[in-house]
C-alpha positions as CSV (number, residue, x, y, z in Angstrom):
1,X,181.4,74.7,57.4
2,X,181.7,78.0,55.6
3,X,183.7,76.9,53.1
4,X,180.8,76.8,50.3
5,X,179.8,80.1,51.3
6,X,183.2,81.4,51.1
7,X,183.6,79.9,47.4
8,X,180.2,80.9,45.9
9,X,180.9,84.5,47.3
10,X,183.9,84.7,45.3
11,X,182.7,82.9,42.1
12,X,184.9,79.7,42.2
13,X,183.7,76.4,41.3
14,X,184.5,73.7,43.0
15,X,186.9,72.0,40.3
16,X,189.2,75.5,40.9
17,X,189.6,74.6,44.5
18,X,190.1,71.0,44.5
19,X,192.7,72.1,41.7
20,X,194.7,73.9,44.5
21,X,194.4,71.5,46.8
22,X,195.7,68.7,44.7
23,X,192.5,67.1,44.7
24,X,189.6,65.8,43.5
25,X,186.4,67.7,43.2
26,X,184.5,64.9,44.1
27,X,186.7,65.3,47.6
28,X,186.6,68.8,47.6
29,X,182.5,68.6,47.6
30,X,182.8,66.0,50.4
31,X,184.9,68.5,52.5
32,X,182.2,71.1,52.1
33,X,179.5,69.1,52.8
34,X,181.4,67.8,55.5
35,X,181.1,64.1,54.9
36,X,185.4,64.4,54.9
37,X,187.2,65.8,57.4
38,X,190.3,68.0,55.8
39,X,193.3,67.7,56.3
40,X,195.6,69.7,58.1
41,X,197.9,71.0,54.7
42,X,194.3,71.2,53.1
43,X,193.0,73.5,55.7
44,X,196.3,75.4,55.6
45,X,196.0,75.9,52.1
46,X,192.4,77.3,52.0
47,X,193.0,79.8,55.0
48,X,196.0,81.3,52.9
49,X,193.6,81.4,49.6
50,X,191.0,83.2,51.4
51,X,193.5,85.4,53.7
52,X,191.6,84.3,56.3
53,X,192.2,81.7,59.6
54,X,191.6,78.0,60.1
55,X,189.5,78.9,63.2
56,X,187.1,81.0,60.8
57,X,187.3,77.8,57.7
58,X,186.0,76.3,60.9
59,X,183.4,78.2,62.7
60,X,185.2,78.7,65.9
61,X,185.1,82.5,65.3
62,X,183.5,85.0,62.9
63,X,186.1,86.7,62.6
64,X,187.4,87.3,59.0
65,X,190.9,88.4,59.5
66,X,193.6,86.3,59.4
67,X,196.2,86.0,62.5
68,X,199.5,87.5,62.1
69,X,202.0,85.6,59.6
70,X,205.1,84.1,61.7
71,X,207.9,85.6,61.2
């Protein structure tokens, strides 16, 4: 997953994520190195940090932007 990539990028340690996602960052590492699969809020949660989609937190596209919010 990109997710390491998209955290060293921005200068984050792993402690700040896990902190957002109410977690661990012994979980968070597993989600990166995928040994965990994330959950649904989780993913949800890191597409909105990174203004980005879950499709691109998970490699189905390469594209950066995110969708259009609901309304």
């Amino acid at each position: 997953m990109r997710l390491k990539n998209m955290r060293e990028d921005r200068d984050i340690k792993q402690s700040e994520i896990a902190e957002i996602l109410n977690c661990k960052q012994n979980t968070y590492q597993q989600y990166e190195s995928g040994k965990r699969q994330i959950p649904i809020d989780a993913l949800k949660k890191l597409a909105l940090f990174y203004n980005t989609s879950v499709d691109y937190i998970l490699e189905l596209t390469d594209e950066t932007a995110p969708y259009p919010r609901k309304k």
